[in-house]
C-alpha positions as CSV (number, residue, x, y, z in Angstrom):
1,X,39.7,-6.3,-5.1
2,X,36.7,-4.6,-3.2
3,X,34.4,-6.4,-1.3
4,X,30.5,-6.0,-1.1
5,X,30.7,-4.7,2.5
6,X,33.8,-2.4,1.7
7,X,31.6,-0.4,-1.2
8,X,29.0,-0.2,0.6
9,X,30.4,1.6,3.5
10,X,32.4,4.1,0.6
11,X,29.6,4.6,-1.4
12,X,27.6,6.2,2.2
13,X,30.9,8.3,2.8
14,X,31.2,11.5,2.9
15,X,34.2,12.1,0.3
16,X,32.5,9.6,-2.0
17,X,28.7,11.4,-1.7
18,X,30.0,14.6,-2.3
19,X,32.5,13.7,-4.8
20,X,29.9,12.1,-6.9
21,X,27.9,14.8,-6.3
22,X,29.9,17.3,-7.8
23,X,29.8,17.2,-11.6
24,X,26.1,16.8,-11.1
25,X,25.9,20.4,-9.3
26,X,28.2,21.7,-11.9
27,X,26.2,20.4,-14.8
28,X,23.0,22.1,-13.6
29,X,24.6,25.4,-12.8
30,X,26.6,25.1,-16.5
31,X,23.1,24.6,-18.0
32,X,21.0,27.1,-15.9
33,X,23.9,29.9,-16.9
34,X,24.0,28.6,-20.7
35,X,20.1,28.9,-20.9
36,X,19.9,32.4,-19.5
37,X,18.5,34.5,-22.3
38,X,15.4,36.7,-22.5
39,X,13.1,33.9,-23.7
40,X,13.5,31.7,-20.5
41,X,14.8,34.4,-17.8
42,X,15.7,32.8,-14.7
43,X,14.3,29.5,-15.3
44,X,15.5,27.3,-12.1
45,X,14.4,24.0,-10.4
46,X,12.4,25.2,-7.7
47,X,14.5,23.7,-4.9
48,X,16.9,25.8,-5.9
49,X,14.9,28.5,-5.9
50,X,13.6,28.1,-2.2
51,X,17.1,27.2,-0.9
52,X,19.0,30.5,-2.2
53,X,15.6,32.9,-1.9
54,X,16.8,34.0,2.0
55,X,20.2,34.8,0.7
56,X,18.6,36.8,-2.6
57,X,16.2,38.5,-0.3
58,X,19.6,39.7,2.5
59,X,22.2,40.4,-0.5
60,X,20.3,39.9,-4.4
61,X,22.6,38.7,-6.6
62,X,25.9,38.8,-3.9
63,X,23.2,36.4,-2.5
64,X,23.5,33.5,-4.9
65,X,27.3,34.0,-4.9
66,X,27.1,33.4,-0.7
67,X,24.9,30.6,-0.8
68,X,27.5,28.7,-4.0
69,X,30.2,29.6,-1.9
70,X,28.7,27.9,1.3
71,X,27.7,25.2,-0.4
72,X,31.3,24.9,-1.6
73,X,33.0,25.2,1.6
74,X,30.5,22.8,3.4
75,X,31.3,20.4,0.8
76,X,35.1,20.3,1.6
77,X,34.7,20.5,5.0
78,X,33.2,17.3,5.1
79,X,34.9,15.4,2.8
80,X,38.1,17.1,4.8
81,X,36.5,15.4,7.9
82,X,35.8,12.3,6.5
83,X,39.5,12.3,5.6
84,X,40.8,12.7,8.6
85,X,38.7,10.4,10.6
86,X,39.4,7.5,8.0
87,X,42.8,8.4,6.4
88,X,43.5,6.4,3.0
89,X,43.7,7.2,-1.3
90,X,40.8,7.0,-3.1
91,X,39.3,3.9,-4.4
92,X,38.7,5.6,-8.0
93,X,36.7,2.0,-8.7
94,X,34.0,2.9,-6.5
95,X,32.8,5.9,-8.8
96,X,31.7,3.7,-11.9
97,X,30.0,1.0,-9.9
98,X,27.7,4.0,-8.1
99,X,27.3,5.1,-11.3
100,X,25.7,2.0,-12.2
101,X,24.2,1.0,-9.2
102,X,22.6,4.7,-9.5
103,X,21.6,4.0,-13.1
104,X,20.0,0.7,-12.1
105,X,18.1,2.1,-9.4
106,X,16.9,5.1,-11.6
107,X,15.0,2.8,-13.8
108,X,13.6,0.7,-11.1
109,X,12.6,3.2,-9.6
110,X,10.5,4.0,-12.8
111,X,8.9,0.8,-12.9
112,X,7.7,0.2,-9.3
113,X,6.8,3.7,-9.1
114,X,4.4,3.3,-12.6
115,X,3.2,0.2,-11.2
116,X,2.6,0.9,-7.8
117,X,0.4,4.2,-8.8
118,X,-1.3,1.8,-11.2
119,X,-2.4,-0.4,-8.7
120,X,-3.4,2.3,-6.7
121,X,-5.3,4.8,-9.3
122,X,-5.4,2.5,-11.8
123,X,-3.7,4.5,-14.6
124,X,-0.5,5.7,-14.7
125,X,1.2,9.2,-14.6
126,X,3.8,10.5,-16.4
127,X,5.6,13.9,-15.2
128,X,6.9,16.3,-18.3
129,X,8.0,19.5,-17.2
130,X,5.3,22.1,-19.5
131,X,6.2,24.8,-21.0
132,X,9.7,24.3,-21.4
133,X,11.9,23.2,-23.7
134,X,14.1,20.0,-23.9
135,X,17.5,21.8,-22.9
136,X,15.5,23.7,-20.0
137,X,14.0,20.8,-19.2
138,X,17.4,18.5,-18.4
139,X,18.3,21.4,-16.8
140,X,15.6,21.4,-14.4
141,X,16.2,17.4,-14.3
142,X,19.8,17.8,-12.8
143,X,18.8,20.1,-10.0
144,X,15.8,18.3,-9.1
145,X,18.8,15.6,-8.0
146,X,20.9,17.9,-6.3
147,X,18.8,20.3,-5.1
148,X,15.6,18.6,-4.2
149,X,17.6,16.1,-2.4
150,X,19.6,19.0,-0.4
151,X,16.2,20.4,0.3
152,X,14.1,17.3,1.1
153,X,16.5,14.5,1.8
154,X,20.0,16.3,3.4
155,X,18.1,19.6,5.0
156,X,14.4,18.1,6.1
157,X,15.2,14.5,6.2
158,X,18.2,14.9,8.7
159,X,16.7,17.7,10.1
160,X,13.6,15.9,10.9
161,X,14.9,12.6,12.2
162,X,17.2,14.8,14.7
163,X,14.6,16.2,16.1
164,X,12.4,13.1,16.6
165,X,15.5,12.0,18.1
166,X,17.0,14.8,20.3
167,X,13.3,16.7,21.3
168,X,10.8,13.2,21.2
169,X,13.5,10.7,22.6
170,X,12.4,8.5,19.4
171,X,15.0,5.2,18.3
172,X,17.1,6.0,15.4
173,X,14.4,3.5,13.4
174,X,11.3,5.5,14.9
175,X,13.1,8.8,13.8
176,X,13.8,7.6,10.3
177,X,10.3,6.6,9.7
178,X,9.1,9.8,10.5
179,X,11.3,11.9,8.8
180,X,10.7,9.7,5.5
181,X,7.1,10.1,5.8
182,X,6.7,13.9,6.6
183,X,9.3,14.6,3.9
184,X,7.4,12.7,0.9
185,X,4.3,14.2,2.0
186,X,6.0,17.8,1.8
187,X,7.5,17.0,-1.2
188,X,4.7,16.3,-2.8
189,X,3.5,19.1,-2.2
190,X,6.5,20.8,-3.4
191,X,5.5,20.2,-6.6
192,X,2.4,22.3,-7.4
193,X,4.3,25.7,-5.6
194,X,5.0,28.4,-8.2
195,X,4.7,29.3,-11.6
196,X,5.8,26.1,-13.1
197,X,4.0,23.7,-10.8
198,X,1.8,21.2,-11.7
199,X,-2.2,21.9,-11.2
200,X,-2.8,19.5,-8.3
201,X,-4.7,15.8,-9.2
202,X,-4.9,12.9,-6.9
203,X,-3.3,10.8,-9.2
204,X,0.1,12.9,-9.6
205,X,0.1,13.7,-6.0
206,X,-0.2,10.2,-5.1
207,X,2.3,9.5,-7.8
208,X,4.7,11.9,-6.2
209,X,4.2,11.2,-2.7
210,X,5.2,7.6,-3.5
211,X,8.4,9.3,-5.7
212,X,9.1,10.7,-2.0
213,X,9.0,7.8,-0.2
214,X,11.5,5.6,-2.3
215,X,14.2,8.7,-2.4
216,X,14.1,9.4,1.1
217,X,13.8,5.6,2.1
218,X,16.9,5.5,-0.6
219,X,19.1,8.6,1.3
220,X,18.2,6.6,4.4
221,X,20.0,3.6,3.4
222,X,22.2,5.1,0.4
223,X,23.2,8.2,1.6
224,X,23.2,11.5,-0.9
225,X,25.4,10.6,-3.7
226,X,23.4,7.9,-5.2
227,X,20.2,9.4,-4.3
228,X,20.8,12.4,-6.1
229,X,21.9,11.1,-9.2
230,X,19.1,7.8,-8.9
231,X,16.5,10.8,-8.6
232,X,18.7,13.1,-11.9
233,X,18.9,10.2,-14.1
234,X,15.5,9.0,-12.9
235,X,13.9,12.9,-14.0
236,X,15.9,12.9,-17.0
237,X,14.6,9.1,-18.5
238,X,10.5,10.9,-17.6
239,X,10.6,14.2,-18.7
240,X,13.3,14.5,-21.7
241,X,13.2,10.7,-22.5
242,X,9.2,10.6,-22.1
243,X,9.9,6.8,-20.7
């Protein structure tokens, strides 16, 4: 029988994050490969994109396989790690309940999100990805979990609260509320970079910057498994579910 405390702690570490991680990665890349054609060439969420464009630009296409098989080794390493600092099986239980505690989230995350810009703006905004089609579109849904939250919650959020830490001398707590902030504001901002960004308005920056702050205040207490697939499912429900 596992106790509250006891998933908590296995749901935050690092073989269960990455683990639950995994099919989600795979599912994008399965996708972005199967929708390669003429019609839609190179069609990529854009955290991808910015994450793989310094290995494109040293190697092209050798590149892309560099970065996949970085991200592939950094991935073992530190569920290998977490092994060997906390030796034990599995406890294959803990997948299905941060499925659903992920699922949960996702949607009220939707709500408070809706509401909260409502209350703000006074109308609410809903996010469709223009242009593309439903397949692209789930596509681009599944890596805005894994590689938005790479990019802004793994990469800048850590990176960010480090430094507070390490360089300003900041409290864990001081450094956490920095990072959060600067991240949500950045990716925000994120969103209306390239050809398939958004044209910017108050209201969806707002909305976003808001989005932001719940996913890196969620990574902060939640760690990256459930994050990323809270902010997937989350993507999917807006912009192939319209919800």
């Amino acid at each position: 029988m596992m106790v509250k405390g006891q998933y908590y702690y296995d749901s935050r570490a690092p073989r269960y994050a990455v683990l639950f991680a995994a099919p989600l990665l795979f599912a994008y890349e399965l996708l972005a490969w199967l929708l390669s054609n003429p019609v839609t060439p190179g069609v990529r969420n854009g955290a991808d994109v910015m994450l793989k464009a310094p290995f494109v630009h040293l190697a092209g296409y050798r590149g892309v396989i560099a970065f996949d098989c970085l991200l592939a080794i950094t991935g073992v390493w530190l569920v290998a790690r977490d092994w060997r600092r906390h030796p034990g099986p599995l406890r294959l239980p803990v997948f299905p309940l941060m499925l659903a505690e992920s699922v949960g989230l996702a949607l009220i995350v939707g709500v408070v999100l809706r509401y909260a810009t409502a209350a703000l703006l006074h109308y609410f905004v809903l996010s469709r990805a223009a242009g593309l089609d439903m397949p692209t579109q789930l596509m681009v849904s599944l890596g805005a979990g894994i590689y938005e939250e790479l990019l802004f919650r793994v990469i800048l959020v850590g990176g960010l609260s480090l430094l507070a830490k390490r360089v300003f001398g900041w409290t864990p707590r001081s450094a956490s509320v920095f990072a959060v902030l600067l991240s949500a504001l950045l990716f925000s901002s994120f969103h209306y970079i390239g050809a398939y960004g958004d044209t910017m308005r108050v209201s969806s920056f707002v909305f976003r910057l808001l989005a932001g702050l719940v996913f890196s205040s969620l990574y902060v207490v939640r760690g990256f498994g459930i994050t990323a697939w809270t902010h997937a499912i989350y993507d999917v429900v807006v912009t192939v579910g319209g919800a």
